[in-house]
KETIMI-85989 format. One record per residue (C-alpha): residue in three letters; x, y, z. Coordinates in steps of 0.05 Angstrom, whole numbers, plus 5000, padded with zeros to 4 digits. Each point is the difference from the previous one (the first is absolute). Layout:
AlaXYZ/...
***
This chain:
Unk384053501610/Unk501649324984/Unk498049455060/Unk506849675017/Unk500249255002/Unk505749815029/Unk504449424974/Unk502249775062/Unk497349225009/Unk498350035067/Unk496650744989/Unk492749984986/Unk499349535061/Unk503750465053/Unk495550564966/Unk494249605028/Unk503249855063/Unk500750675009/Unk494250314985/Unk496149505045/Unk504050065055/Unk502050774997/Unk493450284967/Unk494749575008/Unk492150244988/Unk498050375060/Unk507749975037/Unk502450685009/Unk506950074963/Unk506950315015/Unk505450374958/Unk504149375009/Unk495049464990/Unk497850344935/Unk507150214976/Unk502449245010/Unk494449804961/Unk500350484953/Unk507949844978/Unk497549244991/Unk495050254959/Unk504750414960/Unk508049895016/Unk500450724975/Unk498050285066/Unk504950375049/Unk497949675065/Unk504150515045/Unk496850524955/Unk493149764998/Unk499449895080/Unk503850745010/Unk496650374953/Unk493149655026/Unk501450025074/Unk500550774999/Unk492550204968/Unk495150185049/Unk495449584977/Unk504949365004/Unk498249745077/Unk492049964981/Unk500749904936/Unk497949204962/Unk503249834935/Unk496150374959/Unk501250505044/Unk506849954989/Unk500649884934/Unk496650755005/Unk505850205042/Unk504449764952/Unk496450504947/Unk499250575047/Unk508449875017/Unk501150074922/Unk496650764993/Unk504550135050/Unk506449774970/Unk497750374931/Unk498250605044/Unk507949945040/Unk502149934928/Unk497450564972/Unk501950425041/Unk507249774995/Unk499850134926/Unk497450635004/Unk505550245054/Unk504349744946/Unk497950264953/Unk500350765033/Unk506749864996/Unk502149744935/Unk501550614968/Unk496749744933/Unk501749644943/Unk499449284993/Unk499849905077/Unk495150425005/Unk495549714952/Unk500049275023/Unk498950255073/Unk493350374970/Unk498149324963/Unk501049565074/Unk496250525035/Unk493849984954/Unk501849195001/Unk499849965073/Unk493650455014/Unk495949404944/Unk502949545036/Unk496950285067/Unk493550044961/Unk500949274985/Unk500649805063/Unk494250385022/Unk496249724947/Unk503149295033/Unk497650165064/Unk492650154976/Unk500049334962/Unk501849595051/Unk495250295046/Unk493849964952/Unk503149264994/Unk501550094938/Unk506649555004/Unk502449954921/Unk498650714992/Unk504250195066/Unk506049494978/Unk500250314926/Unk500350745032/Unk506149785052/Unk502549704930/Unk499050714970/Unk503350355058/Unk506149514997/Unk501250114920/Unk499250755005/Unk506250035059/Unk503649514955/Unk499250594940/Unk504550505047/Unk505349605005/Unk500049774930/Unk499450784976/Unk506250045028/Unk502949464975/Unk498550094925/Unk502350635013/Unk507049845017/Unk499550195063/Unk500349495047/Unk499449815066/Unk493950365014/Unk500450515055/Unk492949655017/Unk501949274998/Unk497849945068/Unk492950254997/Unk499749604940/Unk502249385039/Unk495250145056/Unk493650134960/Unk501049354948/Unk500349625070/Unk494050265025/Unk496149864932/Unk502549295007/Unk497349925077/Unk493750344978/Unk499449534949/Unk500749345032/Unk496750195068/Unk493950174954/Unk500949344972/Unk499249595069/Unk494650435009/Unk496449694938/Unk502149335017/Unk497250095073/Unk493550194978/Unk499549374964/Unk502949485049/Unk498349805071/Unk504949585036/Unk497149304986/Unk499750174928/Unk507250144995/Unk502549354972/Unk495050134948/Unk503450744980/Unk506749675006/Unk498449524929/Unk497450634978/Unk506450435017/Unk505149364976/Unk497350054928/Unk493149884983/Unk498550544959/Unk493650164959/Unk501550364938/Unk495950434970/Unk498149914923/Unk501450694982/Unk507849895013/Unk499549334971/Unk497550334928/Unk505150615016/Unk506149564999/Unk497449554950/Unk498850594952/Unk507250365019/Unk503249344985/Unk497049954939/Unk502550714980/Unk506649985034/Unk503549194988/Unk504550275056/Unk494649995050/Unk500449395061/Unk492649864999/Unk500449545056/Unk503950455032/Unk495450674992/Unk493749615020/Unk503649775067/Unk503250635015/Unk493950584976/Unk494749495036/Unk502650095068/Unk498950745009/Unk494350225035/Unk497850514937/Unk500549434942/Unk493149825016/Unk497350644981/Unk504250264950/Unk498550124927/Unk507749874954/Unk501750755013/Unk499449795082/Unk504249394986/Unk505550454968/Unk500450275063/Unk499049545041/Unk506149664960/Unk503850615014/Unk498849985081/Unk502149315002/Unk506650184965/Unk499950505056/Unk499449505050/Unk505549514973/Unk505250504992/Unk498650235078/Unk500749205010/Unk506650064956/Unk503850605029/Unk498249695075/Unk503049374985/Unk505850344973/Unk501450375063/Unk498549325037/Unk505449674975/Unk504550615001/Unk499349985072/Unk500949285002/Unk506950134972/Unk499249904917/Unk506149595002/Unk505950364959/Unk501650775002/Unk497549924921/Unk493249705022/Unk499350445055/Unk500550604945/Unk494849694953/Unk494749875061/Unk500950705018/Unk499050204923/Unk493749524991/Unk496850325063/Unk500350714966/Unk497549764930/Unk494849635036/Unk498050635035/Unk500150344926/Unk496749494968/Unk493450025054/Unk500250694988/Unk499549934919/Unk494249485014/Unk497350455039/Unk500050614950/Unk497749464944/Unk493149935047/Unk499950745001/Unk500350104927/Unk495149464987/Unk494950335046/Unk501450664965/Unk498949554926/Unk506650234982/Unk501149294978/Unk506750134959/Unk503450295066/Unk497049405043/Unk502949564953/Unk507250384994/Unk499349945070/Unk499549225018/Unk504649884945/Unk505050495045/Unk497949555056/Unk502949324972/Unk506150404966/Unk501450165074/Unk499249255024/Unk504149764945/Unk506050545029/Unk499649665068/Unk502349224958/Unk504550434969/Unk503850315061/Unk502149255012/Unk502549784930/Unk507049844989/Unk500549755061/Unk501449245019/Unk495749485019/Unk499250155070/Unk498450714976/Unk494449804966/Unk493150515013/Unk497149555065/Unk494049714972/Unk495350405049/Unk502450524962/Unk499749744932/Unk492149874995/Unk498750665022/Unk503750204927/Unk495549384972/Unk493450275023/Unk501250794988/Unk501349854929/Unk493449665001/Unk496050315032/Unk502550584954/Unk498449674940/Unk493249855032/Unk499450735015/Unk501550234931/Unk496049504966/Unk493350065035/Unk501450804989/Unk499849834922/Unk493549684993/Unk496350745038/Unk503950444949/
***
C-alpha cells in the first residue's frame, strides 16, 4: 500500500518526536506509545482503535514495535476470520438470490483477506517491511471489494460495513507501525535531526520514475510531470519498479489520497460544515471518496491481473467519482464553495488518474 505522507506542516517532525521518544532502538514499546506515533505518521490511524485492538493480543505486554506491528497483522486474520464467519451465518440465511450471491463473494473476500494478513504477519517477521506493508495494502483493498459488491449492486448499506470498517483500520495500523519499524532500524536518537531533513522533504528519486513520467507525458499532454515525479517517487516500491509497478504504484497512491479525502470530509462534517447544504455535500464527498479508493483500488488489481483496459476504466471511475464530490457543492453561493481541503483532493485524483492511465499505455 501506498506510504502516507502527511500534509500536515508540523507532521514529519512530531513523527520523529515520536518515534524517538515512544520507540526508540532497544526501548521496549507500548500499544499507546506506538499507536500515538503511528497516527503522526499517518493521520489515518484510529488511535482509540489502534491502542484497543493492540492492548488485547497476548503478545501486546512483551511485545517491541516490530513486535507489534506483528500484533497488528496477527489482529487483522482475526477480524477477516470474525468476518467470515459473519458472512457465512448470513449467508445460511439469505434464502438466495442476489443476497445470497454477494454474501458468497465477501466470504471468499474475507478468507484472502485473512490469507493476506497472514502473509503480512510472515513478512514482517522475516523483516521484510515493503513486502508486509503491500500485503496489509492487499488485505485492506480486498475488504473494500465487499462493500463495493454491494454497492454496484444496488444494494447498499452493506450488512458487513462494520467488519469492513474494522479490517481497513487494521491494514492502515499495520501499515504505519511497520513503517516506524523501518525508520527505527535506521535512526538512533542522536541521529534524529538528521531523519527529520530526510522526513521534511529531501527525497532521492529514482531514474526509473523520472524516464516513466517523462515518457507518459510525452504520450499523454495531460500528464503533470512535475507532479507524477514528486508524487510516484515517494513510495517505498518506485525504486524498484519497472512502468507496469509504477501503474500500480500510481493506483495505491490514488488509494491513499482518496482515504486522505473522505477523512477530511468527515473532519469537517464533525466540525459543523457550516450550512445544512454544506453539511449534505461533506456527507456526500465522504461516500464518493470512500468509492473512489475503492475504484483505485480495483484499478491496482486489474493492472496486476494485466487486464489493463479494466485498470484503466477503473481510475478513470476514480476521478469521475472525485469530480461528483465538487459537484455536490455547485450552485451554491460563495460561502458554499467546496472548502479547499476538499477541492485538491478532486485536483490530485484526476491526476493521479491520468498518470495511472497513461503509464498503463506505454506496457500495452
Amino acid at each position: 500500500m501506498a506510504q502516507c505522507v502527511s500534509r500536515r506542516p508540523d507532521a514529519a517532525a512530531a513523527v520523529v518526536v515520536a518515534v524517538v521518544l515512544a520507540v526508540s532502538v532497544g526501548v521496549g514499546a507500548t500499544p499507546e506509545t506506538a499507536c500515538r506515533a503511528a497516527a503522526e505518521e499517518d493521520r489515518r490511524v484510529d488511535y482509540e482503535f489502534c491502542v484497543s485492538r493492540l492492548s488485547h493480543h497476548h503478545d501486546s505486554p512483551d511485545a517491541d514495535t516490530w513486535g507489534l506491528a506483528k500484533v497488528a497483522a496477527d489482529v487483522g486474520v482475526c477480524i477477516a476470520g470474525d468476518a467470515a464467519y459473519d458472512a457465512k451465518a448470513m449467508l445460511a440465511k439469505a434464502g438466495g438470490g442476489e443476497r445470497e450471491a454477494l454474501l458468497e463473494r465477501c466470504a471468499e473476500l474475507y478468507d484472502r483477506m485473512g490469507s493476506a494478513f497472514a502473509a503480512a504477519y510472515d513478512d514482517i517477521n522475516r523483516r521484510e517491511y515493503a513486502a508486509g506493508k503491500e500485503k496489509a495494502g492487499e488485505a485492506a483493498s480486498l475488504a473494500r471489494r465487499c462493500d463495493g459488491a454491494f454497492a454496484e449492486a444496488g444494494v447498499a448499506p452493506s450488512p458487513l460495513e462494520r467488519q469492513t470498517a474494522e479490517s481497513v483500520k487494521i491494514a492502515i495500523v499495520c501499515t504505519a507501525i511497520t513503517s516506524l519499524v523501518n525508520m527505527m532500524m535506521m535512526m538512533k536518537p542522536y541521529t534524529a535531526a538528521l531523519l527529520a531533513v530526510a522526513v521534511l522533504g529531501v527525497v532521492v528519486v529514482d531514474a526509473t520514475v523520472v524516464m516513466t513520467c517523462r515518457a507518459a507525458a510525452d504520450g499523454d499532454g495531460r500528464v503533470d510531470y512535475d507532479f507524477c515525479v514528486a508524487e510516484l517517487g515517494k513510495h517505498h516500491d518506485s525504486p524498484s519498479a519497472d512502468a507496469w509497478g509504477l501503474a500500480k504504484v500510481a493506483a495505491l497512491t490514488g488509494v491513499v489520497d482518496a482515504d486522505n479525502a473522505a477523512y477530511d470530509a468527515r473532519d469537517l462534517l464533525a466540525k459543523g460544515g457550516g450550512a445544512a447544504a454544506d453539511g449534505e455535500a461533506l456527507a456526500r464527498c465522504g461516500e464518493l471518496y470512500g468509492a473512489a479508493g475503492f475504484a483505485f483500488a480495483e484499478a491496482h488489481d486489474d493492472i496486476n491481473a494485466r487486464d489493463y483496459a479494466a485498470g484503466k476504466g477503473k481510475a478513470a471511475d476514480a476521478a469521475s467519482l472525485a469530480r461528483q464530490c465538487d459537484a455536490a457543492f455547485a450552485g451554491k453561493d460563495a460561502a458554499g464553495a467546496v472548502p479547499p481541503v476538499i477541492a485538491q483532493h478532486s485536483s490530485y485524483a484526476a491526476r493521479m488518474a491520468i498518470i495511472c492511465t497513461a503509464i498503463t499505455n506505454l506496457i500495452e
